[in-house]
N, C-alpha and C positions, 0 to 999 in steps of 0.2 A: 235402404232407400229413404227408411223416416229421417235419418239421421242427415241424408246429400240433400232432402228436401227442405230441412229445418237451416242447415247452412246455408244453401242457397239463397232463401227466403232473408236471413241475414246479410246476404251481403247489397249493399247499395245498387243502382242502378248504374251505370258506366258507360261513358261515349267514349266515342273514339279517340278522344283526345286524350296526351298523356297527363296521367295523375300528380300533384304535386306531392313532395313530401308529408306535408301536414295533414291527408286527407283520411280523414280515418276510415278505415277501410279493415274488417274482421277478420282472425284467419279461419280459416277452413275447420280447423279440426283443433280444440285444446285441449284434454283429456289427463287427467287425473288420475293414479292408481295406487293405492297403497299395499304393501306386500313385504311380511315380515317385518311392519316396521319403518319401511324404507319408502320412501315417496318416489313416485315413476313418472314423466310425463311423457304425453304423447303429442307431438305438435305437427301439423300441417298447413302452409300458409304460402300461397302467392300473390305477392306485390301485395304486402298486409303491410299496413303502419305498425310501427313499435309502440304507439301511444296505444293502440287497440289490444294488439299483446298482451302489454305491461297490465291493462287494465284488468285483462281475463284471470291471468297469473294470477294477478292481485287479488280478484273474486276468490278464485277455488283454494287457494292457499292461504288467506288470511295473513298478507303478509301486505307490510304498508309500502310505500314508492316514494322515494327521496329524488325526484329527477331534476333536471334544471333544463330551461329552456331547447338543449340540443337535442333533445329528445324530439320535439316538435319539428324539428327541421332534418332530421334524420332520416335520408331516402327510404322508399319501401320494402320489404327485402322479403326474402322465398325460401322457408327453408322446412325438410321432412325429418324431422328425430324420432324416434322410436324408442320411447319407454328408456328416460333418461336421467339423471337427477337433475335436480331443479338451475343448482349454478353451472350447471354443462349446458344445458337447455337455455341459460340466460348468455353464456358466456359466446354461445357460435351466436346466436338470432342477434345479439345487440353487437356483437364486434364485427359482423359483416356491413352493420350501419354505422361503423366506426364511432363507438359508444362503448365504455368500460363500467364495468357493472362489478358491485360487488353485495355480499349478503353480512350484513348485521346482524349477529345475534345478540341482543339481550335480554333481561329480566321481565319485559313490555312484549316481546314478540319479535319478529325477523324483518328486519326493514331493507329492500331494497333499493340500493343505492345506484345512482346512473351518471356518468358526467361524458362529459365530451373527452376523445382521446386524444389528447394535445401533444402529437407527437414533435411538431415542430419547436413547441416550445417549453416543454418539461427538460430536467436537467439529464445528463446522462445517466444520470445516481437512479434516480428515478424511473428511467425504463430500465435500468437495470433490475429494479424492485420488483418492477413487474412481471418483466421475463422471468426472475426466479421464482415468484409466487406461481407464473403459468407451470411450469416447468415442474414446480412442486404438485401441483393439480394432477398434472400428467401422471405424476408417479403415483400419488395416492391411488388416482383412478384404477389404474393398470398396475400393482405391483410386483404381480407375474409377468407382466410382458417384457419381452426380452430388450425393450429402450429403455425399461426402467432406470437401467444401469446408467444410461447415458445422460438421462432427466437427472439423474443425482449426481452424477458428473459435473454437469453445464451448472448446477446450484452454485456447487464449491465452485468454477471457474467464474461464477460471476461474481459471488461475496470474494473472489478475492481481487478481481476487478475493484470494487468499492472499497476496500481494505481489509475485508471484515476477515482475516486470516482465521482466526479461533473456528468462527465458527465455518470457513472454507475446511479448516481441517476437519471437522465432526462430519462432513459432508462425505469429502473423503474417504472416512472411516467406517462412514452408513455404507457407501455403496459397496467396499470392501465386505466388511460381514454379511449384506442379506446376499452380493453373486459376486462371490472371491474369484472365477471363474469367465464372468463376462471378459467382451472383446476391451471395455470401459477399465477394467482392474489395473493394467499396464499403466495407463495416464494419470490414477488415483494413487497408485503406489508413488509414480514421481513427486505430484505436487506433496503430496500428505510430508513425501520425505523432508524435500525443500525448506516446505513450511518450519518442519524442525529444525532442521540445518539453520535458518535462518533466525530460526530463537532459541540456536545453541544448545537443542536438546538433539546432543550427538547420537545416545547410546538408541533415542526412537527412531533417526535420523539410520543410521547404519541397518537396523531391524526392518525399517522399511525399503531401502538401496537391494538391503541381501535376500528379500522374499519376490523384488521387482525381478531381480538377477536371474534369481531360478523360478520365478513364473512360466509355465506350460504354453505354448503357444505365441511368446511377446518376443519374439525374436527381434525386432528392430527397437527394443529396448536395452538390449542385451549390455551394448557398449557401455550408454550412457548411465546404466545403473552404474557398473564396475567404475567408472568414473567418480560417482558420486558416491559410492562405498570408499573407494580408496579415499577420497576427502574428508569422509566421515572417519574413519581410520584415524589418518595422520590427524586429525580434530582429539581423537580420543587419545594421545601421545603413543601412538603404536607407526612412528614411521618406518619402519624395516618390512612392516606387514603392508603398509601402502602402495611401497615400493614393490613387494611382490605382489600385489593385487596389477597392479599396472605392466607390471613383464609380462603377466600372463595374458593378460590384453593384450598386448599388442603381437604374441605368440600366435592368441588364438585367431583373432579377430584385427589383423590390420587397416591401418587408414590411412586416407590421402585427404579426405575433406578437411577445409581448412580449420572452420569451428570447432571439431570437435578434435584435429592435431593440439589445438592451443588448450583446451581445456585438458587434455592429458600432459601435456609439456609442461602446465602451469604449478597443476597437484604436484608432477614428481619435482621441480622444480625446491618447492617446498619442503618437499617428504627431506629433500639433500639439504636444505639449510638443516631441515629441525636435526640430521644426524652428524652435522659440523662436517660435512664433505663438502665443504667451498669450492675449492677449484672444480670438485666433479658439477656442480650448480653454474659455474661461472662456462664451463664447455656445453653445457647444455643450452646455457644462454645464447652462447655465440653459433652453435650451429642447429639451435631452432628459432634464433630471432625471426627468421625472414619469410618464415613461414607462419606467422601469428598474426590472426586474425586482428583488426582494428582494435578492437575490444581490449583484448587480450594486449596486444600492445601497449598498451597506456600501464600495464603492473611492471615493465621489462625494465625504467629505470629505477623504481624501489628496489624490486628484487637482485637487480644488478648494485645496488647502493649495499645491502647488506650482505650481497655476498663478499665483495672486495672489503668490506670492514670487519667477515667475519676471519678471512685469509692473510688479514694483516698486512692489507694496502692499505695505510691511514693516506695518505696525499691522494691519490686514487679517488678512493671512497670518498675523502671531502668533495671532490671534485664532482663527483656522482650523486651524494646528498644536496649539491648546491642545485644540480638541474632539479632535481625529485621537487626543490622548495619552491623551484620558479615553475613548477610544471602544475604542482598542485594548491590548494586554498585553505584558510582557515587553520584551524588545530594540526593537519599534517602537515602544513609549511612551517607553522612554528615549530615543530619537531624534529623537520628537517634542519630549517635551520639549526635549530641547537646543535645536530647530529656532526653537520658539516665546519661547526665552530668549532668544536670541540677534539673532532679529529684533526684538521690545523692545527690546534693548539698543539695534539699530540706532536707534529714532525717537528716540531719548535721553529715555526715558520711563523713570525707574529704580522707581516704584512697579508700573510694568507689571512689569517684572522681578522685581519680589518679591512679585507675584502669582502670577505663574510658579512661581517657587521655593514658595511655600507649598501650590500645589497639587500638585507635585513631592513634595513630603519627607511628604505625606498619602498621596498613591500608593506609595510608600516607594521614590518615585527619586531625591531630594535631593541626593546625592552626584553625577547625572549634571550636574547645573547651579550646583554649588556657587562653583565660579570666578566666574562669570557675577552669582551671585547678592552675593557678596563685594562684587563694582566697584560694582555696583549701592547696597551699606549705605555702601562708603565716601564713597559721591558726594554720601549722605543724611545723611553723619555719626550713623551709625547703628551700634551693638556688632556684631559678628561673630556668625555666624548662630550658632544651636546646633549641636552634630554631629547628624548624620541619628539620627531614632528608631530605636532599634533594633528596637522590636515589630513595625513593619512589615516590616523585612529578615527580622526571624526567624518571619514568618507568610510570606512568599513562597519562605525557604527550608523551611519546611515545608509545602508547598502543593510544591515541587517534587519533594521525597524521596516524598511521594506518590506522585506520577506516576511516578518511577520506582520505586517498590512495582509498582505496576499496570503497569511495562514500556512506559509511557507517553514512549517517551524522548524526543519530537519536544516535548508539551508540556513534560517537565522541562527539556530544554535551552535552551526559550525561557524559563525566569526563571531557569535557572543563570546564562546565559553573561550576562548584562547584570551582574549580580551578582559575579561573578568576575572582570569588568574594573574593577569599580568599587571591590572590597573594601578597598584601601588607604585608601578616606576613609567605609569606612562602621565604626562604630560595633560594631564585631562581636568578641566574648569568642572568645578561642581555640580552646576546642573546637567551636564554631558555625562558628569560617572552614574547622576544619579537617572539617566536615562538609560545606562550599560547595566545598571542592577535592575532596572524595573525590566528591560527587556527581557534579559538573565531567567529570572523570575519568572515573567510570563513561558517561558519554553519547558520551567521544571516542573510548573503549576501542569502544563499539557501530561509530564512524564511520571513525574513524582508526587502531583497533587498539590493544593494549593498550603499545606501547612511547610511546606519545604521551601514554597515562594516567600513563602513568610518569612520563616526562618534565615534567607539571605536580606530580607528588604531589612528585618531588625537588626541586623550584626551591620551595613551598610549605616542603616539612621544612626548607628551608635561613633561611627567612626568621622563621619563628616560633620563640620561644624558650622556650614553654611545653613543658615535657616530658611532660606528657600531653597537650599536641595532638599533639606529637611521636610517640610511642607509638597515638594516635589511628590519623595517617595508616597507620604503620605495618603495623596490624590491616586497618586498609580496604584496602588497597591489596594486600595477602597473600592477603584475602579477593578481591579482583577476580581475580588471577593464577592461585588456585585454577581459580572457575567458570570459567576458559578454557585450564585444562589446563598450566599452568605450574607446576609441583608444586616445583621444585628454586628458583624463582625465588621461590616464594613463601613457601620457607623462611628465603632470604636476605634477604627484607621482612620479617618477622618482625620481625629482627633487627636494619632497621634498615640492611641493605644493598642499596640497589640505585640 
């Protein structure tokens, strides 16, 4: 009773009128308890301000408050915890006033932090942060309870939302070891595999496909493991064993959906190039085209391109590498092309080949098949080609500074790097190559670090003799050195040393 009477006596007077946000107003009950150690609160409060709260917290805890104005404006909120820790206890009362709290610890003491929760205008990266961090809360809290599994689940599917794969996979692997078991195992076993698959660590990749396969209870895993083992497989140079990984699929476990028909069609598809069974690859082609998912559709004229080159249709196969060149961009059309020049050349068809070449030097790949294209005039008693347009190289190189405008560096590096092998026969003014190196540069600086940007900017300033391309690199390359924190090094590119 002393204690409902002492509250009471705390809280203000009150009309009928409704209260504004700002009005301070006490809660009921705030209650402190320590026990082994471990700090307990107990909160009781309706239609209490946050500013009054934060205040008490602040009293019994000795902890300071970094708030900012939202705090003040922050409706009044109601809420009963019972004997809780202190950022659980902050995290419901201040996120029900849509306010984000977090606890500082340093050297000085615990400072409570508060801001307004900007959901509309924080980036996605950003609440993505968030949600992992709650999500992490969750699990610490609870690491027996049976969503644990799921909290450490949702981590890894959100770091790999944001890119952060390494550590999506640790995430993976936590909830794997502490509940091998949970309903959560089945979904950790795929990505974790993926994740490898994806950076070509086949033999983890397969370990994790083969433990998914025979998981207790993951029956609607079942397929897509075997799938993604057999891929793993054929990855490991074992296509005979892919090949029978996928008989027995489709034995045990038949399909009609379309997704996952084209993802088995596609592995065996493969498994028969890597074992030189072309013709059996090219009937697989023709009586599972029409059944392949959209997706899946877009690989059917590569694959169809090297199966007929590997059966020894060279006319054919050129015919089929030239769609592959017109179908795709960057690095694989220059390949293509090459691919489809060069089989022409085989049937000793030299108009085929400067067909080739014409629709080459219109895609602005010209330079990739110019050899090719040369034997071909000479055989026809025909002039020497022109040199490659240079409009097309100088709209591919500005189609790539774009993308890396935009931090796009995966599409910039797919029309840099084709370009950059090839600049010696392209048609390109000095300060244009020496923007194809600095680009170059910046994409290897993202992959390889910036001593390898270097390492092409110096071998470029060595070879051109323009002194303002010279001066060009110079700038660029000072400028790269800068944004990654190379201040002394980038005084010496300046100038031209480094």
């Amino acid at each position: 009773m002393a204690l409902l009477l002492a509250a009471r006596l705390c809280l203000p007077a009150v009309s009928g009128q409704a209260e504004s946000a700002a009005f301070t107003r006490e809660p009921s009950v705030v209650k402190l308890e320590r026990e082994g150690g471990i700090e307990l609160w107990t909160v009781r409060a309706k239609e209490s301000s946050v500013s009054a709260l934060l205040a008490r917290v602040a009293e019994l805890s000795g902890c300071s408050v970094d708030a900012t104005t939202a705090v003040e404006r922050a409706p009044l909120v109601t809420i009963a915890l019972e004997r809780r820790p202190l950022g659980q206890l902050l995290e419901f009362a201040l996120g029900s006033a849509g306010l984000l709290v977090e606890l500082d610890d340093s050297a000085a003491g615990t400072t409570i932090r508060v801001r307004a929760d900007h959901a509309r205008t924080e980036t996605a990266d950003q609440r993505a942060s968030l949600a992992s961090a709650a999500w992490g809360r969750a699990a610490a809290r609870h690491p027996r309870h049976p969503a644990a599994a799921s909290a450490r689940l949702a981590q890894g599917e959100l770091a790999e939302l944001r890119g952060h794969t390494e550590a999506a996979r640790e995430r993976y692997l936590d909830c794997l070891a502490r509940t091998p078991a949970s309903p959560s195992a089945g979904e950790a076993y795929l990505r974790a595999g993926r994740i490898a698959a994806e950076r070509g660590e086949w033999n983890e990749a397969s370990e994790h496909f083969r433990a998914l396969a025979n998981l207790p209870g993951a029956d609607e895993y079942r397929a897509v493991a075997r799938v993604e083992l057999a891929r793993a497989t054929l990855a490991l140079g074992d296509a005979p064993g892919a090949l029978y990984i996928l008989d027995a699929l489709d034995a045990s476990h038949p399909c009609r959906e379309k997704t996952e028909l084209t993802a088995r069609a596609l592995v065996r598809i493969e498994a028969l190039l890597a074992e030189k069974r072309f013709q059996d690859a090219l009937l697989e082609l023709e009586t599972g085209a029409q059944s392949f998912d959209p997706l899946g559709a877009r690989e059917l004229p590569r694959l169809r391109a090297r199966a007929l080159e590997g059966a020894g249709l060279a006319e054919d196969a050129a015919r089929a590498w030239l769609l592959v060149a017109r179908a795709e961009t960057a690095a694989s059309s220059a390949a293509a092309f090459r691919s489809a020049a060069r089989l022409a050349e085989e049937t000793g068809d030299p108009l085929a080949v400067l067909f080739v070449a014409r629709e080459a030097r219109a895609a602005g790949f010209g330079a990739c098949v110019a050899e090719v294209e040369e034997r071909a005039r000479t055989q026809l008693g025909l002039e020497a080609p022109p040199a490659d347009v240079s409009p097309a190289v100088e709209a591919r190189l500005a189609r790539a500074e774009h993308w890396l405008a935009k931090h796009e560096l995966e599409r910039a590096a797919s029309e840099l790097e084709p370009l950059f092998e090839e600049r010696e026969l392209l048609d390109l003014a000095p300060p244009a190559r020496a923007r194809l190196a600095l680009g170059w540069a910046r994409c290897l600086a993202a992959t390889g670090g910036v001593d390898a940007a270097t390492d092409v900017i110096r071998r470029e300033r060595e070879r051109v003799e323009s002194s303002v391309a010279r001066a060009q690199l110079d700038r660029g390359l000072a400028g790269l050195l800068e944004e990654h924190g190379f201040f002394e090094r980038a005084a010496d590119a300046y100038r031209g040393e480094y």
